[in-house]
VOPAGU-2260 file (C-alpha; in pm, 1 decimal, decimal comma):
REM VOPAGU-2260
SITE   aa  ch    i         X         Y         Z
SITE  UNK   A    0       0,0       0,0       0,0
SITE  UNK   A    1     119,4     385,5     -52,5
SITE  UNK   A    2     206,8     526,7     226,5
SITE  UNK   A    3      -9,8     834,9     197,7
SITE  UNK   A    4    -330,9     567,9     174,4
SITE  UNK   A    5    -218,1     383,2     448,2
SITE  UNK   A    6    -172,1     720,7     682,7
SITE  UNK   A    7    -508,6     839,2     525,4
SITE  UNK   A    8    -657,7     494,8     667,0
SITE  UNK   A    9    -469,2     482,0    1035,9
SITE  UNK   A   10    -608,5     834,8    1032,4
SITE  UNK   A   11   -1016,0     768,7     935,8
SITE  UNK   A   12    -945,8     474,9    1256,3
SITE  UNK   A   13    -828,2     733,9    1484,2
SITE  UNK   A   14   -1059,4    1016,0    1371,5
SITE  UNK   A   15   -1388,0     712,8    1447,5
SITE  UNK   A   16   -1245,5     628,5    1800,4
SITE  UNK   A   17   -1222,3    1022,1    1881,2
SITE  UNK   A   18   -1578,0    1052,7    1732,3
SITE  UNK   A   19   -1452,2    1349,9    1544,0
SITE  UNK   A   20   -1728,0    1367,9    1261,1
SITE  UNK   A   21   -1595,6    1588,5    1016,1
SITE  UNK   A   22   -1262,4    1407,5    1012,0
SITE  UNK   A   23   -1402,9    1069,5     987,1
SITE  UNK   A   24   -1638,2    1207,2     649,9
SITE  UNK   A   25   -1372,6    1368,2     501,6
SITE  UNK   A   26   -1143,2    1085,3     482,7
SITE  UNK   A   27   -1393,1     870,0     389,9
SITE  UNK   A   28   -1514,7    1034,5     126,9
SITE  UNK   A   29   -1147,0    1086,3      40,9
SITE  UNK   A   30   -1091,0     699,2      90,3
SITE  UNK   A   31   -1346,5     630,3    -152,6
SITE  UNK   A   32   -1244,2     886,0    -408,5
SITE  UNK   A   33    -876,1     710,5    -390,5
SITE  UNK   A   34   -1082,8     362,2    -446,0
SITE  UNK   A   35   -1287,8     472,3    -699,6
SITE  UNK   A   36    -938,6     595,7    -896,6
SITE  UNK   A   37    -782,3     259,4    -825,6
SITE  UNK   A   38   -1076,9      64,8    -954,0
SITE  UNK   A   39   -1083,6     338,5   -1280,1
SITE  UNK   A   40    -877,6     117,9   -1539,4
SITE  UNK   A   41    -989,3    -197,0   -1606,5
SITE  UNK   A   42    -676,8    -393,6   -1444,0
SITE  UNK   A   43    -719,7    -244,6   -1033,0
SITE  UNK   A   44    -399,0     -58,0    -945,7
SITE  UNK   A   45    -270,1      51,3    -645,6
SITE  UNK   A   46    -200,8     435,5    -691,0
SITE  UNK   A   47     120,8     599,8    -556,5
SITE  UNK   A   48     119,7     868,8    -322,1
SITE  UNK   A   49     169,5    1131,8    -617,8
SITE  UNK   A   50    -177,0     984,1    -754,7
SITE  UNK   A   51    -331,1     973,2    -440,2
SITE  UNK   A   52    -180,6    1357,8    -374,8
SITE  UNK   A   53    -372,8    1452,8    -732,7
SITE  UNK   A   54    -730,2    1270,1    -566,1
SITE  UNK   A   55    -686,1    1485,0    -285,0
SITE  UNK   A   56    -642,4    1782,6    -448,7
SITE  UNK   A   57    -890,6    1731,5    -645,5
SITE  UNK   A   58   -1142,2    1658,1    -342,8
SITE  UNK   A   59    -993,4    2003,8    -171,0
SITE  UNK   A   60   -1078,9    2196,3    -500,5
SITE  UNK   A   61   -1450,1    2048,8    -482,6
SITE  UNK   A   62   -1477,9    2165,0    -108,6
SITE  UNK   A   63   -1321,1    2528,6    -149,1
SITE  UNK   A   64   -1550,7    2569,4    -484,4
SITE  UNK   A   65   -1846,6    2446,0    -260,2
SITE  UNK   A   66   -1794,0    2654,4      17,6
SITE  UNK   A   67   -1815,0    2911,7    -189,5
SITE  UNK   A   68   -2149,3    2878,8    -392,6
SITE  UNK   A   69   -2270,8    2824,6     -23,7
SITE  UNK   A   70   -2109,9    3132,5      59,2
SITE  UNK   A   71   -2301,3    3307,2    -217,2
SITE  UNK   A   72   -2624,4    3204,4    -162,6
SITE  UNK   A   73   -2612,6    3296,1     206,2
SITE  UNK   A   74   -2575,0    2927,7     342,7
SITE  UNK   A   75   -2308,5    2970,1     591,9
SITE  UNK   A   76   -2331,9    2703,1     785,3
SITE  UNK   A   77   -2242,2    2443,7     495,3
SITE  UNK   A   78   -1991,3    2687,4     370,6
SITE  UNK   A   79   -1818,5    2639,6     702,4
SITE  UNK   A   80   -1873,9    2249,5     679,6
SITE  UNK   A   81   -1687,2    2249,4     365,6
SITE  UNK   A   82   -1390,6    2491,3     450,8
SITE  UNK   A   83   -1344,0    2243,2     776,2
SITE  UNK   A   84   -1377,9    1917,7     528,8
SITE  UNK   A   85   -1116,1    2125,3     346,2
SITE  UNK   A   86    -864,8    2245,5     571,0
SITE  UNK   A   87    -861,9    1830,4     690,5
SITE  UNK   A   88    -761,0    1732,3     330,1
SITE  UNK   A   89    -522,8    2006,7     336,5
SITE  UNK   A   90    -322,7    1815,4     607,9
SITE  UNK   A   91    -257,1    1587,5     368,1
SITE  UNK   A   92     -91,4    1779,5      96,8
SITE  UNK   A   93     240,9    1955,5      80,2
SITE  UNK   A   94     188,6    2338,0     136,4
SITE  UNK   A   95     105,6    2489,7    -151,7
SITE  UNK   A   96     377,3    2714,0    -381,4
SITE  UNK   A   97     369,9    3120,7    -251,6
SITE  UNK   A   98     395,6    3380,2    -575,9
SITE  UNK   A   99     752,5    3385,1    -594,0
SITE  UNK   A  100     838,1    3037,2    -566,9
SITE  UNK   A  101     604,2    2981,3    -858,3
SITE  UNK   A  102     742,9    3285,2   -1045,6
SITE  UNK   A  103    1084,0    3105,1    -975,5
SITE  UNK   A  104     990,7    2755,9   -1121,7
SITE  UNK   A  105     834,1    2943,2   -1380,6
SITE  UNK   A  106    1122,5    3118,6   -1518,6
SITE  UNK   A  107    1345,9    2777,2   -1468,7
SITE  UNK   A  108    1088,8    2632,2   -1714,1
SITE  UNK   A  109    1084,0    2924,4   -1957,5
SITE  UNK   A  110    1511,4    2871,0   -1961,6
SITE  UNK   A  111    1456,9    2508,3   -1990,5
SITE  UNK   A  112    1239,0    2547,8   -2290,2
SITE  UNK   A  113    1463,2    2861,0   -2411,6
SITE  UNK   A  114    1813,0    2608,7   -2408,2
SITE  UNK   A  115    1609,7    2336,6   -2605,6
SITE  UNK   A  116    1477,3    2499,4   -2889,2
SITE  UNK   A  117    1789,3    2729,2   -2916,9
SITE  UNK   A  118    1601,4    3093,1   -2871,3
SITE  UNK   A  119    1349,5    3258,2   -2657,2
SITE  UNK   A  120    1019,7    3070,5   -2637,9
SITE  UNK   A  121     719,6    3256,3   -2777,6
SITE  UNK   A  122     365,0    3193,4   -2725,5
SITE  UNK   A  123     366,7    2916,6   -2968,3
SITE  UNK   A  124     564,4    2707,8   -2741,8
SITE  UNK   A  125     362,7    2780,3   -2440,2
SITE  UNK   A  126     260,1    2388,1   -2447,8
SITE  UNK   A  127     616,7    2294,1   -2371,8
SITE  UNK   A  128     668,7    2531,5   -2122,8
SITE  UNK   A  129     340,4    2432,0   -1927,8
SITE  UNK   A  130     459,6    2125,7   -1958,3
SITE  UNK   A  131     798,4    2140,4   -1758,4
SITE  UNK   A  132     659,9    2368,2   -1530,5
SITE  UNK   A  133     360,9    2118,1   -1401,5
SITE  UNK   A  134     609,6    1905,0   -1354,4
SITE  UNK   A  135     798,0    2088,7   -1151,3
SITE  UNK   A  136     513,1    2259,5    -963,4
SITE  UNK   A  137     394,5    1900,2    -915,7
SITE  UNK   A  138      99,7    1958,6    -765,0
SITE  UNK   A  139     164,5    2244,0    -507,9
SITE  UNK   A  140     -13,4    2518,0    -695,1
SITE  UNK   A  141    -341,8    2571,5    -937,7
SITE  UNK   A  142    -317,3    2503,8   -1272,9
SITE  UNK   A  143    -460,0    2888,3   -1359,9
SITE  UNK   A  144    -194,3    3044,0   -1169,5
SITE  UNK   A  145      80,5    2842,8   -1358,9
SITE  UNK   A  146     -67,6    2969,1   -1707,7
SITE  UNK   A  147    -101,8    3322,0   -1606,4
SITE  UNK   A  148     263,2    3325,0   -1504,2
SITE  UNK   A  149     357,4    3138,4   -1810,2
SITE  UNK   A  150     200,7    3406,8   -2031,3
SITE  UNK   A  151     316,2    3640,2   -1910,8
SITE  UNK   A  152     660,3    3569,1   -1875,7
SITE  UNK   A  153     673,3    3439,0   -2228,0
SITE  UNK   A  154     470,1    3796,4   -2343,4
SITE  UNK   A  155     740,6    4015,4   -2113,6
């Protein structure tokens, strides 16, 4: 088993002798999102802790965009459910990138792309730098604030 799934499990146990609610929905549903991944291809596969990472952010991205339609239409007590469902997953994922660590991995890509195609990139080859800079974001920030920094470093 990945460790990640395994701590995510030893967790739910703890969280359902403590009688801690939220914790013990969270990482169920969280559990069951990681099964229903595992179970997605037609040969079951046990997902590493970078696929079980991607799950969970995925989950988190759900609760913060529910929180806030709840927010909207005046519902405050389930916008505050799903912040706290949200700030559990968080636990569970390395902190996220600030602006200028991003800007930082940005520019790395940008130089990467730059040495490999023997000039500056230009907005045509905004593909290839997305590409090496998800992969060396990995995870740790949106995919929106990776673009926008990619344009505009490649416009500037």
């Amino acid at each position: 088993m990945a460790s990640l799934k395994e701590r995510l499990q030893s967790d739910l146990t703890a969280a359902m002798k403590n009688r801690d609610k939220t914790r013990v929905a969270t990482l169920r549903m969280a559990l069951t999102g990681v099964a229903t991944e595992e179970a997605a291809d037609q040969a079951r596969r046990e997902l590493s802790d970078d696929d079980v990472q991607r799950v969970l952010n995925r989950e988190l991205r759900k609760r913060k965009e529910a929180a806030e339609a709840f927010a909207n239409a005046g519902r405050t007590e389930q916008a505050r459910s799903e912040l706290a469902e949200a700030d559990v997953l968080a636990e569970y994922l390395p902190r996220p990138l600030d602006d200028a660590e991003l800007a930082a991995l940005v520019a790395e890509a940008v130089a990467e792309v730059t040495d490999q195609i023997g000039g500056p990139p230009g907005q045509k080859q905004m593909g290839q730098v997305m590409k090496a800079a998800n992969a060396k974001v990995s995870g740790r920030a949106e995919g929106g604030r990776v673009a926008a920094l990619v344009r505009a470093q490649l416009k500037g």
